[in-house]
N, C-alpha and C positions, 0 to 999 in steps of 0.2 A: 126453694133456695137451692141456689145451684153449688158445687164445690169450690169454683171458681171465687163464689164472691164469700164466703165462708175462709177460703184461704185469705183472701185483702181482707177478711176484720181481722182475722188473728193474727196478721203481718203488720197489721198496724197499732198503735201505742196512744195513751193520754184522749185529749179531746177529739182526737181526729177519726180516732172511734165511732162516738158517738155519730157528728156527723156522717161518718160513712152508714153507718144505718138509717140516718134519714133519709140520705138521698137513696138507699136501696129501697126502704118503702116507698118511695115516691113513683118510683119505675115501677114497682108490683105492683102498684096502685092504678097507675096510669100506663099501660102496656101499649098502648099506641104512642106514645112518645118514649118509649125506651129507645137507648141507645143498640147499636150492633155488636156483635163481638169482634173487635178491631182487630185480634188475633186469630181469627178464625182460618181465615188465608193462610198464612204460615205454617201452622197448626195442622191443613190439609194437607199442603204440599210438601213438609216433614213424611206424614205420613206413604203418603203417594211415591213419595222418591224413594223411599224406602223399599216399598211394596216391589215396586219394578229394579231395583236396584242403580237407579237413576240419583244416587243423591245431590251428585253437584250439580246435573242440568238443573234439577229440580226446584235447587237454592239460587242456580244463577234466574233462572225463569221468574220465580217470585218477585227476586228484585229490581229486576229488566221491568217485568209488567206492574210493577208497584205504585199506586200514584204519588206525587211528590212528596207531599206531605207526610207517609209512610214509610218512604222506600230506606231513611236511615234505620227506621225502630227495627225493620224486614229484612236491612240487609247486618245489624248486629244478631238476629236473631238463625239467621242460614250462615254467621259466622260460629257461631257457639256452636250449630246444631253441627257441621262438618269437625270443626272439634271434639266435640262428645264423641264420634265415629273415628277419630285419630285415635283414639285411647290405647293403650299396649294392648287391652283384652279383643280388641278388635282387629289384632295384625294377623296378616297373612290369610286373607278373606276371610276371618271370623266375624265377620258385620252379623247383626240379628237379623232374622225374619220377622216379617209381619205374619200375626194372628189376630183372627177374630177377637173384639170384646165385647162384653154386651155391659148394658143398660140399668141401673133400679135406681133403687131409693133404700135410705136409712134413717132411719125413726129415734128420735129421744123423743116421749112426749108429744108436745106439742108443735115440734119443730121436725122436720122434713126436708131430709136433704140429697140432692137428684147428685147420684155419681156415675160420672160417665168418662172413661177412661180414652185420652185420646186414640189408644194402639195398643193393642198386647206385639211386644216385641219376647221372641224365645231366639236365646242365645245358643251358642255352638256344645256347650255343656247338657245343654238340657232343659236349662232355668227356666220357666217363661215365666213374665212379668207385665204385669197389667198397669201402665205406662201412662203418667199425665201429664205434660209440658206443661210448664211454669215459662210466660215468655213476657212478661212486664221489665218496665225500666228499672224499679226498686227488687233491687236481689231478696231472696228469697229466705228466712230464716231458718237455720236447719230445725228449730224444734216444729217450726211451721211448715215444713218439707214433713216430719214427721209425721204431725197432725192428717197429712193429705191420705200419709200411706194407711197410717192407721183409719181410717175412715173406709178406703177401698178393702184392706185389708178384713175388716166387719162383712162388706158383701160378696167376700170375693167367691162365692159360691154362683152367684150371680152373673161374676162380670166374667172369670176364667175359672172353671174349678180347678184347684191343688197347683194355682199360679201365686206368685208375690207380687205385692205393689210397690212399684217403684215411679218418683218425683223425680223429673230432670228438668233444672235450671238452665233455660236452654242456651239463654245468653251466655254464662259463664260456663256455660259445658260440664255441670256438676249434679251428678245424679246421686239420690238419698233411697237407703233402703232401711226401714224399720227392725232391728232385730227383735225376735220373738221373745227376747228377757226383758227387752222394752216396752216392750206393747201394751203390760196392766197399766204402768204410770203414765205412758201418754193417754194413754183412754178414761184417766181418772181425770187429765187436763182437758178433754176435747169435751167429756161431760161441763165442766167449768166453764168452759167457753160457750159451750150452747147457752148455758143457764145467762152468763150476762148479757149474750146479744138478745136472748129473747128479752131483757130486764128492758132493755135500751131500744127493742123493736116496739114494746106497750108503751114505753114514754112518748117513741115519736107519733102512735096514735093520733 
């Protein structure tokens, strides 16, 4: 289970749940007929324009080369992302850098989930922040923005040592950072949320 589709069940509400756990077992099931990650594109070229300090080539290239069908989702998302970079804390070339992130996995039980941060961005402070884009049409909910970070936040030994996680809605240029008085309750929620989607992973059985 990747973080990606762990965030869409807990952004999502009622029956539409359920369904979404179908058709996720359906694609593990059947790996040759999964879909791509439609964001993927975007998602590199944030990163990449960033790395070289290239942000707006970076965002106008994306959606120059974008195929049609794409290029509005591609060009609201190198909107938002050039916003998140307007920010106050970003003036007077305090843009972040890029860093290294790595790679694991985090375990409740029986469920296993692959976190993989798109970028460690460290700020002109000091901060570094172990960085997942959130780049879907349905905005993102800030407890569900929480959820992401407390999850990174469990391996961040892993991914950046003695870095924070940080969720930026890329669309809307709104980034979430978990505070540390927060972290036992969302993690008594993120347990809860394992516990149903696995209830609704053996139904779809």
């Amino acid at each position: 289970m990747t973080l990606s589709t762990f965030v869409g069940y807990s952004n999502g509400s009622g029956p539409k749940r359920a369904s979404f756990v179908r058709q996720t077992r359906r694609l593990y099931e059947r790996p040759a007929h999964g879909g791509f990650d439609f964001y993927r594109r975007p998602t590199n070229a944030i990163r990449a324009g960033r790395a070289a300090g290239m942000d707006e080539e970076a965002m106008t290239a994306l959606v120059e080369q974008a195929p049609p069908a794409a290029r509005s989702h591609f060009a609201a998302v190198a909107d938002g992302w050039l916003h998140y970079l307007g920010r106050p804390e970003f003036a007077r070339g305090r843009l972040p850098e890029v860093v290294e992130a790595g790679r694991t996995r985090w375990r409740a039980g029986d469920f296993e989930l692959g976190v993989s941060p798109h970028l460690g961005l460290r700020k002109r402070d000091g901060r570094t922040y172990a960085t997942w884009l959130y780049c879907k049409l349905e905005p993102l909910t800030p407890d569900v923005a929480n959820l992401a970070c407390w999850a990174m936040n469990e391996v961040m030994d892993d991914l950046i040592p003695g870095a924070e996680a940080m969720v930026v809605d890329v669309r809307r240029a709104t980034p979430y950072v978990l505070g540390a008085r927060d972290r036992a309750r969302v993690g008594r929620w993120a347990l809860s949320e394992v516990s149903s989607f696995l209830t609704l992973w053996h139904a779809a059985a």
